[in-house]
C-alpha positions in Angstrom: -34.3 2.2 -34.6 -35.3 -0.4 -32.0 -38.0 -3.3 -33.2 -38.3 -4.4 -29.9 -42.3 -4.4 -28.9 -42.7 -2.2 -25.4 -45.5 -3.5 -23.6 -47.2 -0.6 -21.7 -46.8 -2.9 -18.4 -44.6 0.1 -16.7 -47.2 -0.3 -13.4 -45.8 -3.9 -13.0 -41.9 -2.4 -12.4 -42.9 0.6 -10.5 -45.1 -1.0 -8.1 -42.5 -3.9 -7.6 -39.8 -0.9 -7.3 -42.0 0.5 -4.8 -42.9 -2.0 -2.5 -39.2 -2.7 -1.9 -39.0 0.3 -0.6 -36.8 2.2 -2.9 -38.5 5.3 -3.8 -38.9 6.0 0.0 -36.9 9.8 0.2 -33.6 9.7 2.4 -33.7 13.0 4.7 -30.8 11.7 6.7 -28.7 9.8 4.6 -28.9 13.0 1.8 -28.6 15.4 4.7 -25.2 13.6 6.1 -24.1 13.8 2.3 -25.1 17.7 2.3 -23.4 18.6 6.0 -20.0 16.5 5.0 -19.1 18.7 2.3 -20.0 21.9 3.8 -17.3 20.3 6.8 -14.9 19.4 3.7 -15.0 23.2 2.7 -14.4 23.8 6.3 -11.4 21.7 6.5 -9.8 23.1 2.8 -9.4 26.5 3.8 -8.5 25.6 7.5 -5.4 23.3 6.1 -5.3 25.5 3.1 -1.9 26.5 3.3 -0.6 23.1 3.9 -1.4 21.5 0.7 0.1 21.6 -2.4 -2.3 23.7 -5.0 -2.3 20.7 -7.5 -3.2 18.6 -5.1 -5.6 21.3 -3.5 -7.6 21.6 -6.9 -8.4 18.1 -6.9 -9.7 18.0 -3.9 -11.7 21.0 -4.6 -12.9 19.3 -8.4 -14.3 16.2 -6.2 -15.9 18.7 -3.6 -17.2 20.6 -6.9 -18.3 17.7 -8.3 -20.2 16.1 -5.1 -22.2 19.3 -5.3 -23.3 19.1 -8.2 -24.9 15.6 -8.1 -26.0 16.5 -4.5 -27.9 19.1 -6.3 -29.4 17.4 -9.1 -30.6 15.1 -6.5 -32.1 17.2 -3.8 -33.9 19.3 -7.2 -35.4 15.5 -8.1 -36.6 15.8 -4.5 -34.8 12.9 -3.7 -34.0 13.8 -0.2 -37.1 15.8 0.6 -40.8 15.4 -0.8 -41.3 19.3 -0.5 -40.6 21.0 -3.8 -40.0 24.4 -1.9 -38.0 23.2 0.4 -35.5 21.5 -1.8 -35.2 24.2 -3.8 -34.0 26.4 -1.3 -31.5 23.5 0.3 -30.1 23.5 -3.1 -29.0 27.0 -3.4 -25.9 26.8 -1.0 -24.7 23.8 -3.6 -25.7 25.3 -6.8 -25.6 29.1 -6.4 -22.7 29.8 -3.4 -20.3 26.5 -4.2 -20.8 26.6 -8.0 -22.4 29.7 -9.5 -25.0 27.6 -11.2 -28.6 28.8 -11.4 -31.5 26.1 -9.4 -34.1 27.3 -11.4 -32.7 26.7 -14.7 -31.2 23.7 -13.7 -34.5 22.7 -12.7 -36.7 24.5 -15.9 -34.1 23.0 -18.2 -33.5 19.3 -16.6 -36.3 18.4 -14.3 -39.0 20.0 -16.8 -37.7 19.6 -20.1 -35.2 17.3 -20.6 -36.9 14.1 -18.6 -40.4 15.0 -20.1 -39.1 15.3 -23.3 -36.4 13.2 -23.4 -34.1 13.2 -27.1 -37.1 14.8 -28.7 -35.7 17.2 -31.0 -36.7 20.9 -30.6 -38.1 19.7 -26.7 -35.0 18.5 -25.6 -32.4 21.2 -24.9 -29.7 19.0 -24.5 -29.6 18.1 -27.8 -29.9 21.1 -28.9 -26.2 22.4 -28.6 -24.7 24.5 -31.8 -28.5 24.3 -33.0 -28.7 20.8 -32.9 -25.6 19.9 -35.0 -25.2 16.8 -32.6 -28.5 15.2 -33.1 -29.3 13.0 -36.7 -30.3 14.8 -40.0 -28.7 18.2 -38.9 -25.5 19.1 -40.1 -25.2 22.4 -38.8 -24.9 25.8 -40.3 -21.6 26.2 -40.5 -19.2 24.3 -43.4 -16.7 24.1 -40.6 -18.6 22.9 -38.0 -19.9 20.3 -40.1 -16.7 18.9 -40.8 -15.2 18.8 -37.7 -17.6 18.9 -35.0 -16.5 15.4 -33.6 -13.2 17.0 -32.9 -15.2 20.1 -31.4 -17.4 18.0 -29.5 -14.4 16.2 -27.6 -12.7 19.9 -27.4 -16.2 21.4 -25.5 -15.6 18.9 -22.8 -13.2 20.7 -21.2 -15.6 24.0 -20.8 -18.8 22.3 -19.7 -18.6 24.4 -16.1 -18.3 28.1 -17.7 -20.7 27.1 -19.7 -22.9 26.2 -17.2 -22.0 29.3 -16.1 -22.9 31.3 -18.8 -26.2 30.0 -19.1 -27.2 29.7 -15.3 -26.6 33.9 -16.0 -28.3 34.6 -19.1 -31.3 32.2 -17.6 -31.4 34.7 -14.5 -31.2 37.6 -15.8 -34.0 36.9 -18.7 -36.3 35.8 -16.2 -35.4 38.7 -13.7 -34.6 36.4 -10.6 -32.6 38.7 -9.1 -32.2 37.0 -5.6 -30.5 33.7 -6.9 -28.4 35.9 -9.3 -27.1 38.1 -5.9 -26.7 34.0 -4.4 -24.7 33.3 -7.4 -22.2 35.7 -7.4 -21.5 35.2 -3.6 -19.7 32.2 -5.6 -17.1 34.5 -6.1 -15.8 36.2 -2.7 -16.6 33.3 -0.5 -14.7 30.4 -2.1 -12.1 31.9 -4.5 -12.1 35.3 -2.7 -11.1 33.3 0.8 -9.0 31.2 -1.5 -6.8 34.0 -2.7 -7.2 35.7 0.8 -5.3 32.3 2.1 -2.9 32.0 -0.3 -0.5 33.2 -2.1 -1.9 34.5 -5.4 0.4 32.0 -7.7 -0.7 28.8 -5.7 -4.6 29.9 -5.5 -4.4 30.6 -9.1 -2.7 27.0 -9.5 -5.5 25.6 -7.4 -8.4 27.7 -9.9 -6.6 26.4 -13.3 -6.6 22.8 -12.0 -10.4 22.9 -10.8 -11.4 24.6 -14.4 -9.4 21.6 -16.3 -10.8 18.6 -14.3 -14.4 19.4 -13.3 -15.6 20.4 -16.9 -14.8 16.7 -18.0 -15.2 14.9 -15.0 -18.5 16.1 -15.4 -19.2 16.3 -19.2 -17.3 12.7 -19.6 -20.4 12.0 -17.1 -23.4 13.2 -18.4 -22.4 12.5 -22.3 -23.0 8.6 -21.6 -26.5 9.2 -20.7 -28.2 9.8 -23.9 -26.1 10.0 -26.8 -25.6 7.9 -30.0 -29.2 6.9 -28.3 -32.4 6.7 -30.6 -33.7 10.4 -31.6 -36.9 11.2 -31.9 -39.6 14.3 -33.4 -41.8 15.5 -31.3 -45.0 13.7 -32.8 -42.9 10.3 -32.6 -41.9 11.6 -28.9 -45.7 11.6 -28.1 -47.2 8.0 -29.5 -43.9 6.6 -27.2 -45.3 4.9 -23.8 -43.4 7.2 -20.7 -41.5 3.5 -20.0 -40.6 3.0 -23.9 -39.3 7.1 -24.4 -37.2 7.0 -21.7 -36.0 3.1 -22.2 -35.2 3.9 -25.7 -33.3 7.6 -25.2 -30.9 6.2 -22.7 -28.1 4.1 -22.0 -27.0 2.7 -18.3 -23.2 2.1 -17.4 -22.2 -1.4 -16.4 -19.9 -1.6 -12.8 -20.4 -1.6 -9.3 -20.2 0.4 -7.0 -17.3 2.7 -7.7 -18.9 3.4 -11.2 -21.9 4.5 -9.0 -19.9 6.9 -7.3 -17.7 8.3 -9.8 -20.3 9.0 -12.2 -23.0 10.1 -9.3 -25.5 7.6 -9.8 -25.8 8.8 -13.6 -24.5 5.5 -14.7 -27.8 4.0 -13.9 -29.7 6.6 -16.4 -32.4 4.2 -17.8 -33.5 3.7 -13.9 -32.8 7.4 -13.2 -35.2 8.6 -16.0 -38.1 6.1 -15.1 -37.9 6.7 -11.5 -36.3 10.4 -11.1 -37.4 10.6 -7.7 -35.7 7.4 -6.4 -33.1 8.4 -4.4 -29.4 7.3 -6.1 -28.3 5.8 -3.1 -30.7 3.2 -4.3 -30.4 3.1 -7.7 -28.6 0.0 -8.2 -30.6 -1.9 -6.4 -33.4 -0.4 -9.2 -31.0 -1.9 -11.6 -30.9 -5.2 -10.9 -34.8 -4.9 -10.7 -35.4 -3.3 -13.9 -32.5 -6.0 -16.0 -35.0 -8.8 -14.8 -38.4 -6.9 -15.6 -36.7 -6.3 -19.2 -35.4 -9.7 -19.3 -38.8 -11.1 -18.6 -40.4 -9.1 -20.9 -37.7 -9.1 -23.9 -37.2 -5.4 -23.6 -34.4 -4.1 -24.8 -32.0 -3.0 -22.2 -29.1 -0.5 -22.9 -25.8 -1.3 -21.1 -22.7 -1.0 -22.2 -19.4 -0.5 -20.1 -17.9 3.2 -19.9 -15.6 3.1 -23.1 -17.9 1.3 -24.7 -20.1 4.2 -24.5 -17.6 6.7 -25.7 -16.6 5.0 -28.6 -20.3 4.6 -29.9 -20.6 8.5 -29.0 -17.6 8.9 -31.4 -19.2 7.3 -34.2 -22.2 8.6 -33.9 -21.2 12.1 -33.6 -19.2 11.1 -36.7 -22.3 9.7 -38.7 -24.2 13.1 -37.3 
């Protein structure tokens, strides 16, 4: 539990954030990012046949994985102020290229997990296996309990069907039947021209390999963000300052600017979760911004380096 005193001064940083000009949206830098990976798909199954399927699978994990962070952005309204519009600009990204549901994205991210950020029984992403990954729940099962850091590094593998899963039973509870029918276009337009293409043992190759890089790529992602990071209860949750919840519940990634890409702009978490809306082509300029406001302040900033933060996951997970 952090001592450190959080001065409710959070106007200071956002104003200074502001004026610089960095929570200005980016139409066209988000829409040249948008229109080059529709022309990558383009270009996949036009050279299709001339790739080897290993190869081809990677190519279609970093195309996978470009959507996804294009569409966690354009549902932050990054790109565009209207709320409407970006949700529909996020459907060919989310629903067609990866059979992932907006709206729960969007219900379960945008609503619940920034407002409620590592507040047990708010947050959902805590929540997994009925919480057995947060502090002071074991778990209900004896097995679970006594290996669930082994089953936790396991699940990272199957992040993507589970998204999956739960993009469907989100749907389908709440009757949206329109981005369901947009969802299971996933299906015959990309692996349904794949195995048109191909031949069925090199699109099958090319499926495997996507399904074994993009769940980790992505879950070795979005782990760093807020675990082994203070936990809170809901009436905790509540007397926390929005600057001090979401400075205390998560942890930014030190490295430049290949760190920024490879991990989406998620690396800078602490400046993602006080400014959502700041567009992640600027967030490390936000990052060197908010360092000096904590450094000027004594706020506690968390930073570690990528392995750093998996090893303090490890423990904690171990300790859970």
């Amino acid at each position: 539990m952090s001592t450190t005193a959080y001065p409710n001064n959070f106007d200071e940083l956002k104003a200074q954030v502001r004026e610089a000009g960095l929570l200005e949206r980016v139409p066209i830098r988000g829409s040249i990012e948008m229109i080059a990976i529709f022309v990558s798909f383009i270009v996949v199954y036009a050279t299709a046949t001339s790739w080897n399927p290993i190869l081809l699978g990677l190519f279609m994990t970093l195309l996978f994985t470009r959507s996804v962070f294009v569409s966690h952005d354009i549902l932050h309204t990054q790109y565009f102020k209207n709320k409407a519009l970006s949700m529909k600009l996020s459907y060919p990204f989310s629903a067609i290229i990866l059979s992932n549901s907006s709206s729960w994205w969007d219900f379960k991210h945008n609503i619940n997990h920034h407002t409620y950020c590592n507040i047990v029984t708010k947050d959902e992403d805590i929540m997994a296996l009925n919480g057995a990954f947060t502090p002071n729940n074991k778990g209900d099962s004896p097995f679970l309990r006594k290996y669930k850091h082994i089953i936790f590094w396991g699940a990272m593998f199957f992040m993507y069907p589970a998204f999956i899963a739960q993009s469907y039973n989100f749907v389908l509870k709440r009757k949206n039947y329109g981005e369901f029918a947009l969802m299971l276009l996933h299906w015959p337009i990309i692996w349904g021209t794949m195995f048109y293409i191909l031949p069925f043992t090199d699109a099958l190759i090319v499926l495997l390999t996507l399904n074994f890089t993009l769940s980790p790529w992505l879950a070795f992602g979005f782990i760093t963000n807020h675990l082994g990071c203070e936990v809170f209860d809901l009436k905790e949750g509540k007397e926390l300052s929005w600057m001090e919840l979401q400075m205390r519940t998560s942890r930014s990634l030190r490295g430049g600017a290949f760190v920024h890409w490879f991990y989406g702009g998620l690396n800078t978490q602490i400046e993602h979760h006080l400014f959502p809306k700041a567009p992640r082509f600027n967030l490390l300029k936000v990052q060197k911004m908010t360092r000096e406001f904590a450094d000027k302040y004594n706020i506690l900033y968390f930073e570690t380096t990528p392995i750093e933060a998996y090893v303090q996951i490890n423990n904690a997970i171990k300790k859970y």
